[in-house]
C-alpha positions in Angstrom: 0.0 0.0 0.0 2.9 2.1 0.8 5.9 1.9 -0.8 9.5 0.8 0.5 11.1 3.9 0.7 8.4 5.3 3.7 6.4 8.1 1.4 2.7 8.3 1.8 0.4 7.2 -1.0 -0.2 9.9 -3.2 -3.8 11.2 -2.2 -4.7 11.7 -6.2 -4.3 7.5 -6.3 -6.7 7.4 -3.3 -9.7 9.5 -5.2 -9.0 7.0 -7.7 -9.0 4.3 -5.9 -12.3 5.7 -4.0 -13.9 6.8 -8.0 -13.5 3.3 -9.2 -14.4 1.1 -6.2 -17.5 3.4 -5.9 -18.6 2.9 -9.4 -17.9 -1.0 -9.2 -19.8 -1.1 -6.1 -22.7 1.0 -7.7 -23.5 -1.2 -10.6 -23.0 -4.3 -7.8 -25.8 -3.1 -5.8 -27.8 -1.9 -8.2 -27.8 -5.7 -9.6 -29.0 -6.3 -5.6 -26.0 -7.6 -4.4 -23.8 -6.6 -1.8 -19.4 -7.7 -1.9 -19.0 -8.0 2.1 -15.1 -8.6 1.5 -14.0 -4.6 0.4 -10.2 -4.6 1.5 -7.2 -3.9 -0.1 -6.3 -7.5 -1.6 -9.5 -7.6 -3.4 -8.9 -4.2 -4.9 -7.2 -5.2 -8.7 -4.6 -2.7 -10.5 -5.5 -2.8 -14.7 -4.2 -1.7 -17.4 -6.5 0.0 -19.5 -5.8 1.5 -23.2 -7.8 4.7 -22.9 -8.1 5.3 -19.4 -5.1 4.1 -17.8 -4.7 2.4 -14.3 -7.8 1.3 -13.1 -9.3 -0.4 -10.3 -11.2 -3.7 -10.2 -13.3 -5.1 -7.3 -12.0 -9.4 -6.9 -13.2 -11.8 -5.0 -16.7 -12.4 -4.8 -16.9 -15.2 -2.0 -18.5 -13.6 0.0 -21.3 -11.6 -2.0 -24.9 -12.5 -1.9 -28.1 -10.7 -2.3 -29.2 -7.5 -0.1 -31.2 -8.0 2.8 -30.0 -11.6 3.0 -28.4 -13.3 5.8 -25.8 -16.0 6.1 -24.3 -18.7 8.4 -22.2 -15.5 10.2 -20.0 -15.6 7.0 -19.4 -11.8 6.5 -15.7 -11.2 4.8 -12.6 -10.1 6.5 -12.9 -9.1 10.1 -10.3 -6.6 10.0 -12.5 -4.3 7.5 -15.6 -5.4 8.8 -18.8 -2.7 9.3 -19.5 -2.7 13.1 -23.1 -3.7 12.3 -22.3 -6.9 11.3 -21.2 -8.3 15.0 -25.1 -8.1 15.3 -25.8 -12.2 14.4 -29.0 -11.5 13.0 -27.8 -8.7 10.5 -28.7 -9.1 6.9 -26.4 -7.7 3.9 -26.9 -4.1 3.3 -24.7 -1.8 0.7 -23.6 0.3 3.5 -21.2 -2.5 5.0 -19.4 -2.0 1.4 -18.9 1.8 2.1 -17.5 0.9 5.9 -15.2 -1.3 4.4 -13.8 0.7 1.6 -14.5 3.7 4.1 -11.7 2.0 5.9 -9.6 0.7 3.2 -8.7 4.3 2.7 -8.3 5.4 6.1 -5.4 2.7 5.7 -4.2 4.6 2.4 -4.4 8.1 3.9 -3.3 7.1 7.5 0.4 7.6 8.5 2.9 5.4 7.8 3.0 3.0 11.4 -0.9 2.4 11.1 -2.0 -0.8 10.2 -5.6 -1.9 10.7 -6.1 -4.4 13.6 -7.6 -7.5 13.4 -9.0 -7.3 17.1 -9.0 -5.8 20.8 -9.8 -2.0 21.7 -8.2 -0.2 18.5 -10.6 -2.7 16.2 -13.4 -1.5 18.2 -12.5 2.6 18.3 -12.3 2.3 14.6 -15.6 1.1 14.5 -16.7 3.9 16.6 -16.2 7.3 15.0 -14.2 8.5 17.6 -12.8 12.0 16.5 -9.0 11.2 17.7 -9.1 8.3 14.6 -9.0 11.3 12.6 -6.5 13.7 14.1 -2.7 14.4 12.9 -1.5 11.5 15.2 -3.6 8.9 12.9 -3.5 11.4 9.3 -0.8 13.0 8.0 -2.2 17.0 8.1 -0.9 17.1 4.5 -3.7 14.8 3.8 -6.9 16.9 2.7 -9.6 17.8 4.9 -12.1 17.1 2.0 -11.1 13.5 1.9 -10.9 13.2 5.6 -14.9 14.3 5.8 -15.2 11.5 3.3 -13.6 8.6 4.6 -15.1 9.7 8.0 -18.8 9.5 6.6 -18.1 6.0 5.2 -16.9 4.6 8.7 -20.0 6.2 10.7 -21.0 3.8 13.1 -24.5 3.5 12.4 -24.9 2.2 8.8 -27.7 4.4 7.6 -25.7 7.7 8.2 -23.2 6.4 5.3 -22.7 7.5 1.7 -24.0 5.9 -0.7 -22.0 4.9 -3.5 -24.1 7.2 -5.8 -23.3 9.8 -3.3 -20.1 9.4 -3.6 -19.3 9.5 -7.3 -21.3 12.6 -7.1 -18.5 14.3 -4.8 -16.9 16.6 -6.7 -13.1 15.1 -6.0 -14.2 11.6 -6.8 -15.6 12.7 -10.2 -12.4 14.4 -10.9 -10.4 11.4 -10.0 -12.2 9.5 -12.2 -11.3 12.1 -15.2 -7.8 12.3 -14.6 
């Protein structure tokens, strides 16, 4: 995610990143179906003749139909929505947007964060706590547009999220996805 030599990922390559997640997602839940694995390793680098690098949602394990529910089954842990330790929960788009909500919090996040698989710092992210987004977390280089952004995705309670039409309408996304 960050490379080698201890720079941060450029933030242009995270509105990308956000533009063409969003627009997978989109035409995944508009077909009723929700990914429940949104994480970096199923995020895909392309080549593509006219437009460049672009990105590719992989792995679709885990997907099934909106407003289903499974044997507890629910993707990675680490990026998981905080709604989904509920048992009974059923597969809702907005666990999508946590995820890639906190996909790029990784991306934007200073270089010694990595997300946790469990204990107290799993649970604060899943909280909206305020310090997650200070200059001890996020480099202040780091724009305070896309900081509003990625915080909205990891609200706590699902229905206060984006959704991924909301999102490629933001004015930064749209541009990323010109570039």
């Amino acid at each position: 995610q960050q490379n080698t030599l201890g720079r941060l990922m450029p933030e242009s390559t995270i509105w990308k990143i956000c533009h063409d997640i969003s627009g997978g997602l989109s035409h995944i839940h508009t077909h009723g179906l929700v990914h429940h694995d949104i994480k970096p390793s199923n995020i895909f680098f392309v080549s593509h003749g006219r437009f460049g690098a672009m990105c590719k949602i992989g792995d679709f394990g885990m997907a099934g139909d909106i407003g289903s529910s499974d044997d507890g089954q629910e993707g990675d842990q680490k990026y998981m929505a905080p709604e989904l330790l509920a048992f009974s929960e059923v597969k809702h788009p907005s666990a999508d947007i946590f995820s890639l909500g906190l996909t790029l919090y990784e991306l934007a996040s200073a270089l010694s964060f990595e997300v946790p698989s469990d204990g107290p710092r799993w649970h604060e992210l899943r909280s909206g706590a305020a310090k997650l987004f200070d200059h001890r977390h996020i480099p202040s280089s780091r724009d305070a547009g896309l900081i509003a952004l990625v915080r909205s995705m990891m609200h706590p309670i699902r229905d206060k999220r984006p959704t991924v039409d909301e999102l490629l309408r933001h004015s930064k996304v749209q541009h990323a996805g010109m570039e």
